[in-house]
C-alpha positions as CSV (number, residue, x, y, z in Angstrom):
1,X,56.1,-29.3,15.4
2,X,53.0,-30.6,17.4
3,X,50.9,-32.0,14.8
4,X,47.8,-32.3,16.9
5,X,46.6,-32.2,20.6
6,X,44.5,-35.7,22.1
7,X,41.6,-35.4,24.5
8,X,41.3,-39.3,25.4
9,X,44.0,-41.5,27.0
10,X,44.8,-43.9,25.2
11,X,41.9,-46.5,25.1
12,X,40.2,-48.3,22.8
13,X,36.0,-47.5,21.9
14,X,33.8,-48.0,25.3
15,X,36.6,-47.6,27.8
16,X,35.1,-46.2,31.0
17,X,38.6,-45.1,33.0
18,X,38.4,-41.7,30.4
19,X,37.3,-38.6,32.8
20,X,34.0,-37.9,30.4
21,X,33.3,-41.3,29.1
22,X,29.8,-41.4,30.4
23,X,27.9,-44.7,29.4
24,X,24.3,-43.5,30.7
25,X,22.5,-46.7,29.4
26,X,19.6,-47.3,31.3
27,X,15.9,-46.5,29.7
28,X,13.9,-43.6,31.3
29,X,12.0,-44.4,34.5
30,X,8.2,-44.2,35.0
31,X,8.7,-41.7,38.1
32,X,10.4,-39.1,35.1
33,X,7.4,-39.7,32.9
34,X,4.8,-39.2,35.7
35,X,6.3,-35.4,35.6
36,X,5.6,-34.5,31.8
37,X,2.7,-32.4,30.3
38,X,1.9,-35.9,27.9
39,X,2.0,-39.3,28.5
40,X,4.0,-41.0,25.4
41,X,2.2,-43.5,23.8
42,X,4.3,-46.7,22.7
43,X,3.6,-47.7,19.5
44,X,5.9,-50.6,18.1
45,X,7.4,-53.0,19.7
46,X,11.7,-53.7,20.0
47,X,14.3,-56.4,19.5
48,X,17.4,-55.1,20.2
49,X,19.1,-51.5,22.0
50,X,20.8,-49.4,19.4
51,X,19.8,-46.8,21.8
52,X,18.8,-45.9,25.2
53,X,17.1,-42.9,26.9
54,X,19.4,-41.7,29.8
55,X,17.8,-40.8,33.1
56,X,20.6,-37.9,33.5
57,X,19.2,-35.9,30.8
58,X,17.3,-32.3,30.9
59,X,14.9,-32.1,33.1
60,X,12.9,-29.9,31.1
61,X,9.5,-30.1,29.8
62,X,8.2,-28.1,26.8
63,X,5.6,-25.9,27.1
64,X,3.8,-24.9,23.8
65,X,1.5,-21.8,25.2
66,X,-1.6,-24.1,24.2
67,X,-5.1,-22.3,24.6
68,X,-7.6,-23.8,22.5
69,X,-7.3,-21.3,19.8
70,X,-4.9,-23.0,17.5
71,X,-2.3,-20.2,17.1
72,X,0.3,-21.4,14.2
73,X,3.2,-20.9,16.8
74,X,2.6,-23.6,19.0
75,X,2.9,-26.6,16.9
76,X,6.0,-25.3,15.2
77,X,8.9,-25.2,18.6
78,X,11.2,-25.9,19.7
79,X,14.8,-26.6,19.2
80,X,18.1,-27.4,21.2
81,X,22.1,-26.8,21.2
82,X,24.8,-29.4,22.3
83,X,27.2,-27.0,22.4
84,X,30.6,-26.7,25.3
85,X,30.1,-23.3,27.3
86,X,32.5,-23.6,29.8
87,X,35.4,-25.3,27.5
88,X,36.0,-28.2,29.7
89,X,35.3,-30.7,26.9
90,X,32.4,-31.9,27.2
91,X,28.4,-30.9,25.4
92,X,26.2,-28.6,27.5
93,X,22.8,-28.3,26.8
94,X,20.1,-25.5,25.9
95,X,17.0,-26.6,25.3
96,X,14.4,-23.2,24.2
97,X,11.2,-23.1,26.2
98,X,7.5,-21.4,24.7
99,X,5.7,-18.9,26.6
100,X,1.6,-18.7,26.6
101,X,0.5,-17.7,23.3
102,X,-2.5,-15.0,22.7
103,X,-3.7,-11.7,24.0
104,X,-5.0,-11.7,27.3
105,X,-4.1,-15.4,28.0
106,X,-3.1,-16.7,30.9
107,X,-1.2,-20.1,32.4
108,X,-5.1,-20.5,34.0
109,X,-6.3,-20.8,30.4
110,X,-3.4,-23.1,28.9
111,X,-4.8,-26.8,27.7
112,X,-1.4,-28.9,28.9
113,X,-0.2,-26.3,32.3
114,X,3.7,-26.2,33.0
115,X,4.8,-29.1,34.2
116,X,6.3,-27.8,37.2
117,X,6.2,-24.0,38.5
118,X,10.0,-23.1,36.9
119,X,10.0,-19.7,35.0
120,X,9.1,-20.5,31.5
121,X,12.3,-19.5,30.4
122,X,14.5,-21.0,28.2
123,X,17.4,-23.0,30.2
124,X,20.7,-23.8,30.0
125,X,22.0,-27.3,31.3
126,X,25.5,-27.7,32.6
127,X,27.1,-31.9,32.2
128,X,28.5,-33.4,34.7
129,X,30.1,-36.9,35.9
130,X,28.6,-39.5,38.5
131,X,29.9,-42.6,39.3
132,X,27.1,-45.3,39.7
133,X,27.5,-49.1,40.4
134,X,31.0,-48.5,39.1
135,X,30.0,-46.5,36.2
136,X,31.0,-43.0,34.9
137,X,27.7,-41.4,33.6
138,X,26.3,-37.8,32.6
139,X,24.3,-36.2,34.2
140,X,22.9,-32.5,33.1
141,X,22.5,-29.6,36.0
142,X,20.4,-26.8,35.7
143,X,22.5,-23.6,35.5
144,X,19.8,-21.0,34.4
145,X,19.8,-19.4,37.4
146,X,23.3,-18.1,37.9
147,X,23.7,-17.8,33.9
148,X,22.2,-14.2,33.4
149,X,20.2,-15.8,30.3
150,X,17.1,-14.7,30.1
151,X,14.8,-15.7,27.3
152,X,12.4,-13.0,25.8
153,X,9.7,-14.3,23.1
154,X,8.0,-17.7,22.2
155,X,11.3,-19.5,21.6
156,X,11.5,-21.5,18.3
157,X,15.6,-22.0,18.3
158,X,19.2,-21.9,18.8
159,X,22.6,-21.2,16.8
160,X,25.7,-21.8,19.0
161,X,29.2,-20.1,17.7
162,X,31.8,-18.3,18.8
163,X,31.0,-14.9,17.0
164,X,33.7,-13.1,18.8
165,X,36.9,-15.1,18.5
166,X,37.1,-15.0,21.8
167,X,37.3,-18.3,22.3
168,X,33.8,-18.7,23.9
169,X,30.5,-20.1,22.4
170,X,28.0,-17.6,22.2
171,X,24.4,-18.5,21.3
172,X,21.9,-16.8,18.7
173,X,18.1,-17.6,20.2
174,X,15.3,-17.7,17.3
175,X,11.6,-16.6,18.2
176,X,8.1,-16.0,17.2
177,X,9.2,-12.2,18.5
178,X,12.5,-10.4,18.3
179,X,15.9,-12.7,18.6
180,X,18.4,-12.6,20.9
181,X,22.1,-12.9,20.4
182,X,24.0,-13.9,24.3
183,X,27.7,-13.1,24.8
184,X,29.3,-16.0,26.5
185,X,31.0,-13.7,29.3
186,X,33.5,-17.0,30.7
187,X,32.9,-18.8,34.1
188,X,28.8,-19.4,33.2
189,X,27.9,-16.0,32.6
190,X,26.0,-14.7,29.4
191,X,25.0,-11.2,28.7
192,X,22.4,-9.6,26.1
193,X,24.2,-8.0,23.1
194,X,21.8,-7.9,20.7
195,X,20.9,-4.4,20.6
196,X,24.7,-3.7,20.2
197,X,25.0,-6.3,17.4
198,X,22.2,-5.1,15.7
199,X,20.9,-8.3,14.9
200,X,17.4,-8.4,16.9
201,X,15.3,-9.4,13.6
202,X,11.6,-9.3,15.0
203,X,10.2,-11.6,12.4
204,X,9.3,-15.3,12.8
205,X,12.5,-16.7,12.9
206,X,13.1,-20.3,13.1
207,X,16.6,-21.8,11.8
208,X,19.7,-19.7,12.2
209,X,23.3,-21.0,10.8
210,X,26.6,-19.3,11.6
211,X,29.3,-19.1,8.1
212,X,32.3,-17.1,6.9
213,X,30.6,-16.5,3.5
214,X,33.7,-13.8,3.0
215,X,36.1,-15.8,4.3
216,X,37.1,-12.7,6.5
217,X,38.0,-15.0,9.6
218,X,34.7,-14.2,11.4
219,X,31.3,-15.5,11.7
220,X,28.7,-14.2,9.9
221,X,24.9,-14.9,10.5
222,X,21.9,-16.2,8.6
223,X,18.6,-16.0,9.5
224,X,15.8,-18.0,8.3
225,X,12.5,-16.6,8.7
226,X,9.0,-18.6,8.7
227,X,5.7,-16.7,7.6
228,X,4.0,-13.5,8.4
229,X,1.7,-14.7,10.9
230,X,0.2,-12.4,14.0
231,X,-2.7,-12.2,16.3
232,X,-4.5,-10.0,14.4
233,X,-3.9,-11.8,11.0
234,X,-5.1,-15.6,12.6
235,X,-7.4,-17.2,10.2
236,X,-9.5,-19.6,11.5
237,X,-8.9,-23.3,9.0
238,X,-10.3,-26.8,9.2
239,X,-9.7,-30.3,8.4
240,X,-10.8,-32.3,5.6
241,X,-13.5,-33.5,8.2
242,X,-14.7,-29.7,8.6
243,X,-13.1,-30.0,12.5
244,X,-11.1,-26.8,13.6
245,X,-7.1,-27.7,12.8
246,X,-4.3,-25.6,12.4
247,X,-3.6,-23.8,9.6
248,X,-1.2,-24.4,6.5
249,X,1.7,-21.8,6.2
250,X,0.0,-21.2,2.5
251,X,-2.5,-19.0,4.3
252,X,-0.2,-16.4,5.2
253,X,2.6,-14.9,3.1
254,X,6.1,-16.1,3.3
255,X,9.1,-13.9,4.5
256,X,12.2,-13.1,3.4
257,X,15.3,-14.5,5.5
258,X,18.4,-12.2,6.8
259,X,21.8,-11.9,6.1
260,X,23.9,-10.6,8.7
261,X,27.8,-9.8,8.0
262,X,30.4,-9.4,11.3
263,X,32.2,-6.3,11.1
264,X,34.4,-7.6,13.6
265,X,33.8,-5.1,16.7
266,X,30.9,-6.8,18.0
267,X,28.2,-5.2,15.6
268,X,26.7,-6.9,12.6
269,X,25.3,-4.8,9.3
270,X,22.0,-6.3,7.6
271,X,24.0,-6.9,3.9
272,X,20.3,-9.1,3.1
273,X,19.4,-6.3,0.0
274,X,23.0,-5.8,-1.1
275,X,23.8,-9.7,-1.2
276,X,20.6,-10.7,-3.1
277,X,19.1,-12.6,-0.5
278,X,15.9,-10.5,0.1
279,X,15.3,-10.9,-3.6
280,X,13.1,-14.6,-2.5
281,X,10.4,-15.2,0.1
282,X,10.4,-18.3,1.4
283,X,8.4,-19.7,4.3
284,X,12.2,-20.8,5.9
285,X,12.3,-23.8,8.7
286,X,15.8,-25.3,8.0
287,X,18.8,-24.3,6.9
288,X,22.3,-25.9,6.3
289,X,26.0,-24.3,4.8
290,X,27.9,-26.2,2.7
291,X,30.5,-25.6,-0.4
292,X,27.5,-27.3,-2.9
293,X,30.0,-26.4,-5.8
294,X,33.3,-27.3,-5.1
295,X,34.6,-23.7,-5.8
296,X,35.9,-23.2,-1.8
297,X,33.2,-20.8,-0.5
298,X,30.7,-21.7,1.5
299,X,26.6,-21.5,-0.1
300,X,23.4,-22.2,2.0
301,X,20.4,-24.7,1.6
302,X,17.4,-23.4,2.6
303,X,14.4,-25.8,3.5
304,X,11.0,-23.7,2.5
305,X,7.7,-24.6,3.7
306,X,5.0,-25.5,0.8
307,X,7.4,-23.4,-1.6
308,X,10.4,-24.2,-3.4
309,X,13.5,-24.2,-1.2
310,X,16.5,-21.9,-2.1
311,X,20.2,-22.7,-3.1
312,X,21.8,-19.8,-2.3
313,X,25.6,-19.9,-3.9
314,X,28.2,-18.0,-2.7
315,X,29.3,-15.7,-6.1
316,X,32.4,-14.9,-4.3
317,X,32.0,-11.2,-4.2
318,X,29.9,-10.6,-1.1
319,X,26.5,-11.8,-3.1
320,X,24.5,-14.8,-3.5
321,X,22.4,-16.7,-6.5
322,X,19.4,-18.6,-5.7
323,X,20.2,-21.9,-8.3
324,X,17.9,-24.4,-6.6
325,X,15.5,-24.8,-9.5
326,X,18.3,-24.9,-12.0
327,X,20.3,-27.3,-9.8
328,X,17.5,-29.3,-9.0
329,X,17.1,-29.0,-5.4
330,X,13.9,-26.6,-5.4
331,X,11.0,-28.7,-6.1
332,X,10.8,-33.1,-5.7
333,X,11.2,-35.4,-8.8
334,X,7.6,-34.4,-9.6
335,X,8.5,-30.6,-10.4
336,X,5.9,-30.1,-6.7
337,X,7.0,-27.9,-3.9
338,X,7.4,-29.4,-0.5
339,X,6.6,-28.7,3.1
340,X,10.4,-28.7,4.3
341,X,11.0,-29.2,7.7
342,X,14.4,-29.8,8.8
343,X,17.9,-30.5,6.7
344,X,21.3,-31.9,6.4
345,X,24.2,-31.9,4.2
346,X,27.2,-34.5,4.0
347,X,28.7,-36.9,1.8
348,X,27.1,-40.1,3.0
349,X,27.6,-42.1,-0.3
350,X,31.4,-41.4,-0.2
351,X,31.7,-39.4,-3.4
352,X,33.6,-36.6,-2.4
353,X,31.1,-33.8,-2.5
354,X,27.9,-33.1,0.1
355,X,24.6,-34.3,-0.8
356,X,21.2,-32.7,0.7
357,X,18.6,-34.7,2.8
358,X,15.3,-33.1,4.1
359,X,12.1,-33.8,6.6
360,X,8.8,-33.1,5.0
361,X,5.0,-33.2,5.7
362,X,3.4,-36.6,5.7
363,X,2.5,-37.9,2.5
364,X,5.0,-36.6,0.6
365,X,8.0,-38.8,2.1
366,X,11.5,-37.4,2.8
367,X,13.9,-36.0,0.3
368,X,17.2,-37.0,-0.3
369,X,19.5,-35.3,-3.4
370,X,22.3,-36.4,-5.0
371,X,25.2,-34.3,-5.8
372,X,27.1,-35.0,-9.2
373,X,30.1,-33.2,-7.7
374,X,29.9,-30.0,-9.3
375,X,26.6,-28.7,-7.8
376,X,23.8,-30.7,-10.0
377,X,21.3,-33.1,-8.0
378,X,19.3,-36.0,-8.2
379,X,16.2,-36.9,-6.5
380,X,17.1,-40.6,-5.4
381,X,14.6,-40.6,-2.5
382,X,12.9,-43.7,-3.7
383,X,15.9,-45.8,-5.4
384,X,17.4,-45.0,-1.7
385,X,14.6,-47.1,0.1
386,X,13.5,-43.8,2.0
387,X,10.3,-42.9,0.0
388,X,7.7,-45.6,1.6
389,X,9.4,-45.9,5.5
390,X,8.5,-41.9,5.7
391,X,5.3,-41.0,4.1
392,X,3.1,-40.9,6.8
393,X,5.4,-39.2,9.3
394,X,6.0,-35.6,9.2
395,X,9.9,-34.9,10.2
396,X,11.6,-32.0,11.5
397,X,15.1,-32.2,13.0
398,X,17.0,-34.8,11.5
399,X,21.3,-35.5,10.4
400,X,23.6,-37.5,8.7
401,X,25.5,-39.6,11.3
402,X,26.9,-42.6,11.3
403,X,25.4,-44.6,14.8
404,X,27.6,-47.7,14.7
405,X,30.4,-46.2,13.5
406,X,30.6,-48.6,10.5
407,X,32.3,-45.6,8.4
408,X,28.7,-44.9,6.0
409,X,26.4,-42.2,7.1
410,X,22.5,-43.4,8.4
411,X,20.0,-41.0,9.2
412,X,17.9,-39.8,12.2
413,X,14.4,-38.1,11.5
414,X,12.0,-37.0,14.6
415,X,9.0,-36.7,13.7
416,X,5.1,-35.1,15.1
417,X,2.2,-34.0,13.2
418,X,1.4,-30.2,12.4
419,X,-2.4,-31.6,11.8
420,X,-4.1,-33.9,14.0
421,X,-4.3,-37.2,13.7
422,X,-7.7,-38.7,12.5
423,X,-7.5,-42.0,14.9
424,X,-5.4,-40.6,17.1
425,X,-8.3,-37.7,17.9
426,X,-11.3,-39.8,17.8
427,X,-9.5,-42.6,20.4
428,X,-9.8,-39.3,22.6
429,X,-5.9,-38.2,22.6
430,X,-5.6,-34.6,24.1
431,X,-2.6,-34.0,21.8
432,X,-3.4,-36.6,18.5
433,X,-0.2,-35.6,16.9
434,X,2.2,-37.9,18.7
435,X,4.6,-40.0,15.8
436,X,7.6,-42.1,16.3
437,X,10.8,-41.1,15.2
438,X,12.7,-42.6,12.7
439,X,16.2,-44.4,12.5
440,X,17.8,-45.2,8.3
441,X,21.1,-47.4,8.9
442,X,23.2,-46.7,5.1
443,X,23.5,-50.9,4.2
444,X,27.0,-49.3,2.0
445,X,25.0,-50.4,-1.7
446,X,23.0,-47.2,-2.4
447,X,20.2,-48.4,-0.1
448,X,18.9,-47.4,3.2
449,X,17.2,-49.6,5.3
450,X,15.2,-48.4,8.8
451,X,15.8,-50.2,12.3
452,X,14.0,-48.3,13.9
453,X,12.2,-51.2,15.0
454,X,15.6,-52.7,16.3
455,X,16.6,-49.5,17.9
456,X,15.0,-50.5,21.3
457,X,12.8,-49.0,23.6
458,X,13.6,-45.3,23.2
459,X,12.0,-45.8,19.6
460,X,8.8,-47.2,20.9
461,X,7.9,-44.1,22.3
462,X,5.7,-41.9,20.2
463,X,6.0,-38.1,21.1
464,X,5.6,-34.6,18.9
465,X,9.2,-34.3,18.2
466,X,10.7,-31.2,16.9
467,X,14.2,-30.1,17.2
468,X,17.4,-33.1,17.5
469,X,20.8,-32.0,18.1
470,X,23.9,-34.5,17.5
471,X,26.8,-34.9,19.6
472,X,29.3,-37.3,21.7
473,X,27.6,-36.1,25.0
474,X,29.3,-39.2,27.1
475,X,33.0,-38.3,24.8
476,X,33.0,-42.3,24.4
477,X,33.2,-42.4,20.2
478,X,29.9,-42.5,19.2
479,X,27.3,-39.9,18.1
480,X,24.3,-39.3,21.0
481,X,21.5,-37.5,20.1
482,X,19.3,-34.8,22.4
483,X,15.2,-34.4,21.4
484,X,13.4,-31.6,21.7
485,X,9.6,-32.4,22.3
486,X,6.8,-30.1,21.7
487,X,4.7,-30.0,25.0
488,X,6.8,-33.1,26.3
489,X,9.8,-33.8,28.0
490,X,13.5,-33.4,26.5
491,X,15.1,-37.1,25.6
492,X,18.7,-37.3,25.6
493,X,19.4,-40.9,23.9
494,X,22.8,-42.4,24.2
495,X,24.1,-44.4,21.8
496,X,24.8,-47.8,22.4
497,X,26.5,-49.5,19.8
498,X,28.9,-47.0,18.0
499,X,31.6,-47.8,20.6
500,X,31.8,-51.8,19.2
501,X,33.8,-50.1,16.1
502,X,36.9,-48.2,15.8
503,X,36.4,-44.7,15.5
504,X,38.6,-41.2,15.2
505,X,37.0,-37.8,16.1
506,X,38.5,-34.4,15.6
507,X,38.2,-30.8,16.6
508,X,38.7,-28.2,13.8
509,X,39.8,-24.8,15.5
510,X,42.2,-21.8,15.4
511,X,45.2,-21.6,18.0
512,X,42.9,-19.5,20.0
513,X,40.9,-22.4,20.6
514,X,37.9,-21.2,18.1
515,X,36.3,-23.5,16.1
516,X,36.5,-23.1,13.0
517,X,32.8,-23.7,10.7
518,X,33.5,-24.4,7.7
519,X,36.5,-26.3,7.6
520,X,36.6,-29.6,6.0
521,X,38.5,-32.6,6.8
522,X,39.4,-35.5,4.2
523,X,40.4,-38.8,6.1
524,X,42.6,-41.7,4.0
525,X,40.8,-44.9,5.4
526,X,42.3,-47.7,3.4
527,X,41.7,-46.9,0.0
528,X,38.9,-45.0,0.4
529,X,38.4,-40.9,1.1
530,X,35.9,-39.5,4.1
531,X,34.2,-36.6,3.7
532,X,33.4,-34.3,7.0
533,X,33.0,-30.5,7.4
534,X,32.7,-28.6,10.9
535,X,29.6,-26.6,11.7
536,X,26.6,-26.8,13.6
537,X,23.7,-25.6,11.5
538,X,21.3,-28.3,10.0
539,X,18.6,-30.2,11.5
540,X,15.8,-27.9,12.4
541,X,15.6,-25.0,15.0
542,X,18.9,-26.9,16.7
543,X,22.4,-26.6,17.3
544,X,24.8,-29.5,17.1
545,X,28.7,-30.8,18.2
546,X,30.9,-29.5,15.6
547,X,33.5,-31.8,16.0
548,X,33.7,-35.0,13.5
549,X,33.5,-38.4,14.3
550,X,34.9,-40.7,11.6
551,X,33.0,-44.6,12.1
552,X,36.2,-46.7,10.9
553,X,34.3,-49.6,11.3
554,X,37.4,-52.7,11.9
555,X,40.2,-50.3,10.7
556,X,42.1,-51.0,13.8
557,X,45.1,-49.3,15.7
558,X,47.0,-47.8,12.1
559,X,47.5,-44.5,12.5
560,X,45.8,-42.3,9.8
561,X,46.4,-39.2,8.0
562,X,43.7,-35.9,8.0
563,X,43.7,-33.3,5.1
564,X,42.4,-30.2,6.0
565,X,41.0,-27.3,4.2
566,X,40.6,-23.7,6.0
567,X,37.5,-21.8,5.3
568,X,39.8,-19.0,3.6
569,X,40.9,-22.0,1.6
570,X,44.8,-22.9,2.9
571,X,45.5,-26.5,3.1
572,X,47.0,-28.5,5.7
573,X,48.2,-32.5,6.4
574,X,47.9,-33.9,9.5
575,X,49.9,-37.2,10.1
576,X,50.0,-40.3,12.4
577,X,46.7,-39.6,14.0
578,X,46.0,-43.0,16.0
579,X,42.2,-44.3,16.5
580,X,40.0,-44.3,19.5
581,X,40.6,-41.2,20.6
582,X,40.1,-37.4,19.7
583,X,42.3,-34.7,18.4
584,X,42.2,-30.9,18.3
585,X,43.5,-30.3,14.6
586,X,44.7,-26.9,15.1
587,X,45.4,-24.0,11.6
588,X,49.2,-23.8,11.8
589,X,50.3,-26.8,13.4
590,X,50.3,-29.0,10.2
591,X,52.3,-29.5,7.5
592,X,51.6,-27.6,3.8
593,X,49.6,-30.0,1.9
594,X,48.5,-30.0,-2.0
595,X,46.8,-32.6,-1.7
């Protein structure tokens, strides 16, 4: 029986005769940037190219609704999806756009105008192939227009999933205003459900991850919700200096986050009450699904803002347990909350089980936890050489991914104030809450070390960065990454490096051609065991590629063997799966596997 199906001919890493294997490697030209609300200040300087910006990216500029008056939602968007609408194989792009913010204001009255006179809708990006100098490249087309998607709200973010096995990848949009749930309709069409799903939750809503948490074979929706903030509730805060800033989210109360369960016809039922979730308030920004325990059912991580985050475990019978304080994932090493931003979950120490990592506020540093296997953690932020690099940057989006394909996870964080920045402010910056981002290679001894300052030019550039979503945009072997930017331009950045080391990627899916969240692959590389699981929640506000790419570092041409494990919990092998290229791993098409 067919053990797999291949995407890629059969060429090694970098190989330019594929149909998708885009290499758009040249840094971002000064006409693009003369288009953006912000000019980006460059702030360190480079040594090497790890990455560069591509010049076919999004043309879209954020808009953050800006008026003067400091409204909470317009430092806290916006996110993006690398997600395939269409099914031809390669990542399309939606990048969620914010609206003007306030009663009675208008674009006359905004501080940074629209960068150009588009709608101020959220837009969806279509990739395609040109040849240059020789080159296959991507290159991302505007496709709003003929798409039927029309945003509604100030847009914060964006779950991409195929919640009705149709074999299409539908989108779930977050907002400070009621959500929006689009039907992918086939051949670039979307259409508005989300009266007919019942799942238009009005709150603040910024994260949303898709999971079978009743391993019924469809996807069910959570939805993590920020603060109760309005017009009418505004509170005017300050600075340390007595200036005008924006508020902390301590000044209004948290909410409570949703649990939506597919019934399987198209409609959703709230089950928040009946599964225990409404039992916490939270303050939610990020959230991430994992199996935490090892018991086969998928839990959720929930990154809070100034209050302890939640570890919501799956009990197996339709109900969850918040266990973060008792696991020791709810509060740092200090027994102190945290302003969580974004979050990821993975196994980048090669243990077996997923550990947690999280973006915080400045002056607290990033978190990373350590899973003992069964579901206990370890703070080991600053025995990880991550503790120093990120206390004065505050993060959002942010993933485990390994960038040079050396087979050991590294990290991305993006980074942008929420308070302005002292020096930045009195040097007369209009927007003093630019930062750079952040790049953590994983040396392989239980140490990280950041290159950003080897990355190359994209990292120089200092913006207010806010959602990241991961994904092979140029289908050439190595993880590319697409920034959103608060009231600045979207930055695709393609890797440049990964593509110097053998690599394996797969796709995870039903025979319908559904991918399948949740599933988890376990690769034999030598003698060791990788870790991956398919999905595209994490990071923060974003939506990412869930297929796997597996860094084999100099493994070679050897053929390898996959074990899989459905979400429902059946196990399959999948043999003789050769390098370099990628391979739709489809439920029924393997062989049985105890393993």
């Amino acid at each position: 029986m067919k053990q797999s199906q291949t995407h890629q001919d059969d060429k090694r890493p970098g190989s330019l005769s594929k149909s998708r294997a885009g290499s758009a490697r040249f840094a971002l030209g000064a006409g693009l940037l003369g288009i953006v609300a912000l000019a980006p200040a460059v702030v360190r300087a480079s040594s090497g190219s790890l990455f560069s910006e591509s010049s076919g990216g999004p043309d879209f500029v954020h808009f953050n609704g800006m008026s003067g008056e400091l409204y909470f939602p317009e430092m806290m968007g916006s996110g993006a999806a690398l997600f395939d609408y269409d099914g031809d194989g390669d990542l399309d792009a939606y990048l969620v756009q914010g609206v003007m913010l306030g009663p009675g204001k208008r674009l006359a009255d905004a501080v940074f105008p629209p960068a150009d006179d588009k709608p101020l809708v959220d837009r969806l990006y279509r990739t395609d192939s040109v040849t240059l100098d020789g080159q296959t490249q991507v290159r991302y087309t505007d496709v709003t227009g003929g798409s039927g998607l029309r945003s509604g709200g100030y847009g914060m973010g964006v779950a991409a999933a195929d919640f009705d096995n149709d074999g299409r990848v539908d989108l779930y949009v977050t907002n400070f205003g009621a959500n929006q749930l689009w039907r992918n309709l086939g051949e670039g069409r979307f259409e508005n459900v989300t009266a007919a799903a019942g799942v238009g939750d009005e709150r603040w809503s910024v994260s949303a991850a898709w999971i079978d948490y009743d391993r019924d074979g469809d996807l069910d929706l959570y939805v993590g919700n920020y603060v109760r903030y309005t017009f009418d509730n505004a509170k005017p805060c300050r600075s340390s200096t007595s200036a005008r800033d924006y508020c902390s989210p301590l000044v209004y109360k948290p909410d409570v986050d949703t649990l939506y369960r597919n019934d399987g016809d198209g409609r959703f039922t709230d089950v928040s009450a009946a599964a225990g979730i409404r039992a916490k308030f939270g303050g939610a920004l990020g959230v991430v699904v994992a199996d935490f325990n090892a018991d086969g059912w998928q839990d959720l991580y929930v990154a809070n803002d100034g209050v302890a985050n939640q570890l919501w475990i799956n009990r197996r019978d339709g109900t969850f347990s918040d266990e973060a304080m008792l696991a020791g994932v709810g509060v740092n090493m200090d027994g102190s909350p945290e302003a969580s931003m974004g979050v990821d979950a993975a196994d980048f120490d090669g243990d077996g089980d997923e550990d947690l990592f999280m973006t915080h506020l400045a002056r607290e540093t990033n978190t990373l936890y350590i899973n003992d296997g069964e579901g206990w953690f370890e703070d080991r932020t600053l025995a990880m050489g991550l503790a120093n690099p990120s206390f004065q940057y505050t993060g959002f989006g942010t993933a485990w991914f390994d960038y040079d394909n050396d087979g050991w996870l590294d990290i991305l964080a993006v980074n942008g104030a929420v308070t302005r920045i002292e020096e930045q402010l009195l040097a007369g910056d209009p927007f003093p809450l630019r930062q750079a981002n952040q790049l953590f290679r994983n040396e392989g001894q239980g140490r990280y070390r950041e290159v950003s300052g080897e990355a190359g030019k994209a990292f120089e550039v200092a913006l207010v960065s806010r959602g990241a979503a991961f994904g092979d945009v140029d289908n050439d072997g190595d993880t590319d990454v697409l920034i959103a930017n608060n009231a600045g331009p979207a930055r695709l950045l393609i890797n440049e490096v990964g593509q110097d080391a053998d690599w394996i990627g797969f796709r995870l899916a039903d025979g319908g051609g559904r991918d399948l969240y949740g599933a988890s692959l376990v690769l034999d590389v030598g003698d060791r065991r990788v870790l991956r699981r398919a999905g595209s929640d994490g990071s923060y506000a974003s939506s990412s590629d869930p297929r796997l790419l597996v860094g084999l570092g100099e493994r070679g041409e050897a053929p390898l063997t996959a074990h899989v494990v459905w979400p429902d919990g059946a196990r399959e092998r999948f043999d003789r799966l050769r390098p370099g290229a990628y391979h739709d791993l489809l439920r029924g098409q393997g062989k049985p596997d105890g393993d």
